[in-house]
MDTraj code that builds the backbone (N, CA, C; nanometers):
import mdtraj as md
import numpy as np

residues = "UNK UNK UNK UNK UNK UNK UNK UNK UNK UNK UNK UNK UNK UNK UNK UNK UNK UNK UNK UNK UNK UNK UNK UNK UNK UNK UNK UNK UNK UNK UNK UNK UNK UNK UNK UNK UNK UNK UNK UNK UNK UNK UNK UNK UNK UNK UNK UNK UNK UNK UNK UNK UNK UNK UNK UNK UNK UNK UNK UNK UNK UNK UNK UNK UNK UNK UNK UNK UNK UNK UNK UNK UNK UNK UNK UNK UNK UNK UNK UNK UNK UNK UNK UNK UNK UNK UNK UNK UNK UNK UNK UNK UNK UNK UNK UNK UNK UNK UNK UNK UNK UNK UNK UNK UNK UNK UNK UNK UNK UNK UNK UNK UNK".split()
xyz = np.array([
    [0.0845, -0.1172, 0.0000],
    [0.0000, 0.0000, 0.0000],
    [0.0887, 0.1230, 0.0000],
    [0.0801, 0.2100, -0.0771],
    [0.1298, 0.3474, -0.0819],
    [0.0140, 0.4472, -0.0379],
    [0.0557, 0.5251, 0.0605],
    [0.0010, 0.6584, 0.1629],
    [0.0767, 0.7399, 0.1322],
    [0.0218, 0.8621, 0.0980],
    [0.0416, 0.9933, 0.0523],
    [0.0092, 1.0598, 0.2047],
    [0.0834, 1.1416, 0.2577],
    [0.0629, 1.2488, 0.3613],
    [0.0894, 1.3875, 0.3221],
    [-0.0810, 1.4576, 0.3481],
    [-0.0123, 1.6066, 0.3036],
    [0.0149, 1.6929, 0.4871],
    [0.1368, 1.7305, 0.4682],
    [0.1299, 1.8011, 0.6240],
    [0.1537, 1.9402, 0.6199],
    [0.0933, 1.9728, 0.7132],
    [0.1070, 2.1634, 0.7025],
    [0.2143, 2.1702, 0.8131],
    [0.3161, 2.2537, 0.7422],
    [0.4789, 2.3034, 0.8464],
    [0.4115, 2.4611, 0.8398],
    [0.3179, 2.5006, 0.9573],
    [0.3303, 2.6573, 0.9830],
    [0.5313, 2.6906, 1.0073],
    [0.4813, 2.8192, 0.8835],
    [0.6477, 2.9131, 0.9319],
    [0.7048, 2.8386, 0.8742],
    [0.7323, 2.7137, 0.8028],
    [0.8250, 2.5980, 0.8056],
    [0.8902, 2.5613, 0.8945],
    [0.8208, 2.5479, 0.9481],
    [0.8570, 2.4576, 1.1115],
    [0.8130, 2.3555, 1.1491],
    [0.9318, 2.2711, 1.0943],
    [0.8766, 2.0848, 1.1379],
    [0.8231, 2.0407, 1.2635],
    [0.8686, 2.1550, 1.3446],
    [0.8223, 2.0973, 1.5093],
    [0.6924, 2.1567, 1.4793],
    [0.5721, 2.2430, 1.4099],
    [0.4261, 2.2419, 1.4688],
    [0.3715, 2.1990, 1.3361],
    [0.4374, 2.0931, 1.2971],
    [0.3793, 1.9890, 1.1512],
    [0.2468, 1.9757, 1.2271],
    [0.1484, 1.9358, 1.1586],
    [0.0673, 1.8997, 1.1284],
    [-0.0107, 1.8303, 1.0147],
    [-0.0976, 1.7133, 0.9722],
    [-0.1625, 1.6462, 0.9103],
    [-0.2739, 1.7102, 0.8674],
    [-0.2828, 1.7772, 0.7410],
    [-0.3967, 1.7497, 0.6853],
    [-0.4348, 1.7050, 0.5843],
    [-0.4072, 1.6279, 0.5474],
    [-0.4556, 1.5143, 0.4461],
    [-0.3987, 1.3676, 0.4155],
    [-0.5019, 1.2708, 0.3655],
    [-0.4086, 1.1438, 0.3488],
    [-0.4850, 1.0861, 0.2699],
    [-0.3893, 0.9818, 0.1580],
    [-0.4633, 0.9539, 0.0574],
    [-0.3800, 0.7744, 0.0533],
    [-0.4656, 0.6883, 0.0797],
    [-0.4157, 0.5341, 0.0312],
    [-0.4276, 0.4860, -0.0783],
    [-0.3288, 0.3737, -0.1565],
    [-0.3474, 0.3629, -0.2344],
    [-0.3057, 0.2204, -0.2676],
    [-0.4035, 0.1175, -0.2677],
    [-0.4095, -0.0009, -0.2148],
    [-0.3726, -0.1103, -0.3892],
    [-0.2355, -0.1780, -0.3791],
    [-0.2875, -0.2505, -0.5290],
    [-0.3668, -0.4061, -0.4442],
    [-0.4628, -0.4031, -0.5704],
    [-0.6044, -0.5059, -0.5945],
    [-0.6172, -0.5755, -0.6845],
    [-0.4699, -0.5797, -0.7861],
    [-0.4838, -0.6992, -0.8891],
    [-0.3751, -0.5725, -0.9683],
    [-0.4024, -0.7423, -1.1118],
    [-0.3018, -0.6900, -1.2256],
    [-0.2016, -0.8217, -1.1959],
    [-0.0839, -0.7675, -1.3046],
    [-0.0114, -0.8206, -1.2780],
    [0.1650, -0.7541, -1.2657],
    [0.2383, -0.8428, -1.3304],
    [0.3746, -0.7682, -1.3522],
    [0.3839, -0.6597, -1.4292],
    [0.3081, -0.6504, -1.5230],
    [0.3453, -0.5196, -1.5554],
    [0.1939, -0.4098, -1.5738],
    [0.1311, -0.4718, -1.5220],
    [0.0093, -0.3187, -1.5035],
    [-0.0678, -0.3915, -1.3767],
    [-0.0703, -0.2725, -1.3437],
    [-0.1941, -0.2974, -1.1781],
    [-0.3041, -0.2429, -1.1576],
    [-0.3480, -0.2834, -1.0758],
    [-0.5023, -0.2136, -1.0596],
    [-0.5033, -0.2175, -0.8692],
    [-0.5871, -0.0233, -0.9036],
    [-0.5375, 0.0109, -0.7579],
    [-0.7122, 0.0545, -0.6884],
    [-0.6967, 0.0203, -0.5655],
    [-0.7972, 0.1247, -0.4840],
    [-0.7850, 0.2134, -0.4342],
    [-0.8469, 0.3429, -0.4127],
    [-0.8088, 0.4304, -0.3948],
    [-0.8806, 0.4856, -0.2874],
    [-0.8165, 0.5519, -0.1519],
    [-0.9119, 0.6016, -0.0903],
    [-0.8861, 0.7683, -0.0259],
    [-0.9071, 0.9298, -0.0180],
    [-0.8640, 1.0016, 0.0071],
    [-0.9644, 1.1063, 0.1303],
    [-0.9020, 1.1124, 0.2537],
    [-0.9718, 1.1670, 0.3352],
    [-1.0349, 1.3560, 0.2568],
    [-1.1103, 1.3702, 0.3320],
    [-1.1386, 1.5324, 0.3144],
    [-1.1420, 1.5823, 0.3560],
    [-1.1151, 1.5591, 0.4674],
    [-1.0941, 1.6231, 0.5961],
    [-1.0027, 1.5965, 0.6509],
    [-0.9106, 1.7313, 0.7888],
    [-0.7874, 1.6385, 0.8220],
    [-0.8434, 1.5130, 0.9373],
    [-0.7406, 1.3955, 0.8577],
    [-0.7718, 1.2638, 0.9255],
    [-0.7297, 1.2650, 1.0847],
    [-0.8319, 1.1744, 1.1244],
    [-0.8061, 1.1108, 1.2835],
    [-0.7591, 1.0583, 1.2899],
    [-0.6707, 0.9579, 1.3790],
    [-0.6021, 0.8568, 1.3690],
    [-0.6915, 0.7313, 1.3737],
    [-0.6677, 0.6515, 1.2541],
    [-0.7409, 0.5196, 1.1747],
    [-0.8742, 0.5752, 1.1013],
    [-0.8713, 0.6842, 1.0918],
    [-1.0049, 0.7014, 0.9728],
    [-0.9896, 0.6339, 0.8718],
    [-0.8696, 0.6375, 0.7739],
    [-0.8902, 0.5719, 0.6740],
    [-0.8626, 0.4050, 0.7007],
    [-0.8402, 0.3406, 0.7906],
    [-0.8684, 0.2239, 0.8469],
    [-1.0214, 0.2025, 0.8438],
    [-1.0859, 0.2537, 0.9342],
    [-1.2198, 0.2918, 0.9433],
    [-1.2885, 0.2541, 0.8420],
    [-1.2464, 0.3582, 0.7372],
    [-1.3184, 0.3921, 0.5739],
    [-1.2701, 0.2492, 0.4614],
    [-1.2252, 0.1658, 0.5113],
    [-1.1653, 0.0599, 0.4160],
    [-1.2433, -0.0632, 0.4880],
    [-1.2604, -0.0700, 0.6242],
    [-1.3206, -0.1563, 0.7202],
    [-1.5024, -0.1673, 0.6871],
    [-1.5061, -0.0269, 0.6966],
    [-1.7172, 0.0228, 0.6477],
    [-1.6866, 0.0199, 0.4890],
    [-1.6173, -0.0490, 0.4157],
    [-1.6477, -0.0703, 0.2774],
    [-1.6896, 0.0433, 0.1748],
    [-1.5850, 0.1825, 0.2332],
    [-1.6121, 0.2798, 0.2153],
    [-1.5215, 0.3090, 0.0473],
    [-1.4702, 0.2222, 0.0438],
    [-1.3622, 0.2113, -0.0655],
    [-1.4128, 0.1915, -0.1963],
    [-1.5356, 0.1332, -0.2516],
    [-1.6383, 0.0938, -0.3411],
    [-1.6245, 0.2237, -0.4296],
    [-1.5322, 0.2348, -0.5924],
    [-1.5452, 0.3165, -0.6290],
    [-1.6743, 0.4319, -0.6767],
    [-1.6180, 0.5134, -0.6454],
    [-1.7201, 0.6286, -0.6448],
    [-1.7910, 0.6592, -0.5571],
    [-1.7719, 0.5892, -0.4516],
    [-1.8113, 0.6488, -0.3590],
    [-1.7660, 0.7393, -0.2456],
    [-1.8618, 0.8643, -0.2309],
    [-1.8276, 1.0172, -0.1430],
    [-1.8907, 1.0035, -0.0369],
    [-1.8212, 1.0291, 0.1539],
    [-1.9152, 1.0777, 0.1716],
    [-1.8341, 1.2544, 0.2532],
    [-1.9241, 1.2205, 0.3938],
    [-1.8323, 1.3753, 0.4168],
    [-1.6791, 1.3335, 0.4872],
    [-1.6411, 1.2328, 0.4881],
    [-1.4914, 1.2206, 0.5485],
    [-1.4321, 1.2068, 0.4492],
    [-1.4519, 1.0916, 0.2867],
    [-1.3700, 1.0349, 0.2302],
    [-1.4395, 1.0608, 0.0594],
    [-1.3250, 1.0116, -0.0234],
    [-1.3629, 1.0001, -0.1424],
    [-1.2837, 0.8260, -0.1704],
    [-1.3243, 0.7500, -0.2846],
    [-1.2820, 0.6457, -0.3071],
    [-1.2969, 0.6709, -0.4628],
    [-1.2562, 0.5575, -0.5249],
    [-1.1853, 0.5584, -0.6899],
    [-1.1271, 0.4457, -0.7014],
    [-1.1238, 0.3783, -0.8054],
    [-1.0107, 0.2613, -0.8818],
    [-0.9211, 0.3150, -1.0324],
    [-0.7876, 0.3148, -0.9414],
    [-0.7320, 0.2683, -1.0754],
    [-0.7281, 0.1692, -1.1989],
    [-0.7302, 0.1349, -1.2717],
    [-0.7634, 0.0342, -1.3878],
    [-0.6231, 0.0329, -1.4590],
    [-0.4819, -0.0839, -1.4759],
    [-0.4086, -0.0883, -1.5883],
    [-0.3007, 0.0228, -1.5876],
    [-0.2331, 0.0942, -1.4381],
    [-0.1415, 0.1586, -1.4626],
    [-0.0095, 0.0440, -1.5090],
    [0.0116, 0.1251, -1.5903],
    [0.1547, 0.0291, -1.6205],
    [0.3043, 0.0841, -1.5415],
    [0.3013, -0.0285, -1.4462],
    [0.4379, -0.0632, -1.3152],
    [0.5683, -0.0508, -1.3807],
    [0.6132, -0.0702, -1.4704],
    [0.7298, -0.0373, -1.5315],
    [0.7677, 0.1074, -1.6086],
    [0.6520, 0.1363, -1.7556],
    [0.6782, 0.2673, -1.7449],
    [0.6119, 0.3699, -1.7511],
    [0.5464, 0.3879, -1.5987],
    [0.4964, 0.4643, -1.4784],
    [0.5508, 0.5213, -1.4055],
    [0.5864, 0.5889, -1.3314],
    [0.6121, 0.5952, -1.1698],
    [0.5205, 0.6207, -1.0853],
    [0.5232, 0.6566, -0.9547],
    [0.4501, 0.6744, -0.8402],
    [0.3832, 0.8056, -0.8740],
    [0.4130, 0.8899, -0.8943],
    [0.3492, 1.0583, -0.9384],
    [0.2502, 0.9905, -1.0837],
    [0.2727, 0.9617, -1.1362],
    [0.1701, 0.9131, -1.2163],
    [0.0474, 0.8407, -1.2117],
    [0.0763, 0.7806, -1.0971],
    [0.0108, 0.6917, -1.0155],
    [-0.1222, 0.7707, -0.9304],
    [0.0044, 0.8447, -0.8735],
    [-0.0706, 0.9770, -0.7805],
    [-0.1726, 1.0307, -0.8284],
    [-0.0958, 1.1053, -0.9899],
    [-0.1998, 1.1678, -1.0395],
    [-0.3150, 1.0632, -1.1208],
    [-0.3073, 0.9652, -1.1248],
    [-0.4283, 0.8725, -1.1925],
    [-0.5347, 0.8454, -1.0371],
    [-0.4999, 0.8696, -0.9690],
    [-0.5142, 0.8286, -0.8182],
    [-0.6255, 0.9317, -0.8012],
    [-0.5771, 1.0571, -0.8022],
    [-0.6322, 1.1668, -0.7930],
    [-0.7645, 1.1889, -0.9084],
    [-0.7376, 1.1896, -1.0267],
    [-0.8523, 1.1768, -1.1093],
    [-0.9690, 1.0267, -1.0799],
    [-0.9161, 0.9475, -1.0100],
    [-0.9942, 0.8593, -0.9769],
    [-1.1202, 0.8782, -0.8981],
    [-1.0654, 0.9612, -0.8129],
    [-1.1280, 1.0142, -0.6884],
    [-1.2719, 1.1015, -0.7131],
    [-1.1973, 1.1779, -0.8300],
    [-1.3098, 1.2846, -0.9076],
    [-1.2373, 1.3922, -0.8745],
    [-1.1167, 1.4506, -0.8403],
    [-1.0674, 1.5812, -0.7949],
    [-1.0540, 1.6794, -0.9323],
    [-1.0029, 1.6333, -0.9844],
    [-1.0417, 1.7341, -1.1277],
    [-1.2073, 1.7843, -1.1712],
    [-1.2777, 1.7170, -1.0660],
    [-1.4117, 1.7821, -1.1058],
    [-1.4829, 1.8593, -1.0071],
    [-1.3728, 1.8981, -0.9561],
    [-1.3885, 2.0504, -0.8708],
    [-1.3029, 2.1311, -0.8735],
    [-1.2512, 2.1565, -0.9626],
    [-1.1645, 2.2357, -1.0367],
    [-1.2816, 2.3446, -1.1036],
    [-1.2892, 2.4626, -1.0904],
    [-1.3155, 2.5478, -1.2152],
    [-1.2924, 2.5025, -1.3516],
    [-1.4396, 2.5031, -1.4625],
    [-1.4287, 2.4928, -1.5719],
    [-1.3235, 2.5075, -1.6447],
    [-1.2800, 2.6772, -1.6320],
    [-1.1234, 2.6977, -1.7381],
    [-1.0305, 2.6740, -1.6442],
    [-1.0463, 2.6170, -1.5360],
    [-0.8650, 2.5457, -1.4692],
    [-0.8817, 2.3972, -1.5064],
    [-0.9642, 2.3528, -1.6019],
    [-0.9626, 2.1485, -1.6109],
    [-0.9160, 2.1455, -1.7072],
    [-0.8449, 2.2686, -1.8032],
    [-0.7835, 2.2855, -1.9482],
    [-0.6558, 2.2090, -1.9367],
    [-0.5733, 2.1520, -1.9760],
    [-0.4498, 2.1152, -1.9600],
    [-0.3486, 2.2083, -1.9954],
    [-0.2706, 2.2379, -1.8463],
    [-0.1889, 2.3246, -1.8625],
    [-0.2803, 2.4901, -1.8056],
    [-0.3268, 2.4826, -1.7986],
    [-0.4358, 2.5786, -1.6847],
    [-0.4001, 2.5779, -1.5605],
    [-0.4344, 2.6803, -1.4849],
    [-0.3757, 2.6857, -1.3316],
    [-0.5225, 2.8065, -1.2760],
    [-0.5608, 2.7334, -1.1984],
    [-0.6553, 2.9156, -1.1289],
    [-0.5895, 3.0056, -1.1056],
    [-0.6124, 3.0843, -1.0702],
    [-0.5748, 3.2643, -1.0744],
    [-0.5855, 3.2103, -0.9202],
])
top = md.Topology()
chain = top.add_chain()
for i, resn in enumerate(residues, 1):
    res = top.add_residue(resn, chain, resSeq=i)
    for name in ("N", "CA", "C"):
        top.add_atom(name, md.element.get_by_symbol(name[0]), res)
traj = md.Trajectory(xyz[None], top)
């Protein structure tokens, strides 16, 4: 399983780190050279074992939202020539995060103002 941690360093200061976000990313098949992943991403900052929790209540069932989590499947990333950021970002569109993006920021190569 690969876990993504996003942490907030107020000031950049590792000593008042903080967690707010976490995203799992579970492989569920495939084989040697393409996999297939589950995906699960809090929305809130996580508690400790929410996303335990959210994999336990079968919260993982792609497409499904609720107010703690989002879930998604990857389908056929290819493990060789892939990497992990690719992954990430297939991870992320899984989820549906590009569809809360502003219309003209889902352009490729677009950024919001």
């Amino acid at each position: 399983m690969i876990r993504v941690t996003i942490d907030l360093l107020p000031g950049g200061n590792e000593a008042g780190k903080r967690t707010i976000g976490m995203m799992e990313i579970a492989n569920v098949g495939g084989d040697l050279i393409q996999g297939n992943y589950a995906v699960i991403l809090t929305k809130t900052p996580p508690f400790a074992g929410a996303l335990r929790a959210a994999w336990r209540r079968g919260a993982m069932q792609p497409g499904h939202e609720d107010e703690q989590v989002m879930a998604g499947e990857v389908v056929g990333h290819h493990r060789t020539q892939r990497g992990v950021y690719d992954l990430l970002y297939r991870a992320l569109m899984a989820v549906g995060m590009h569809q809360r993006l502003p219309r003209h920021a889902r352009q490729e190569g677009s950024v919001a103002p």
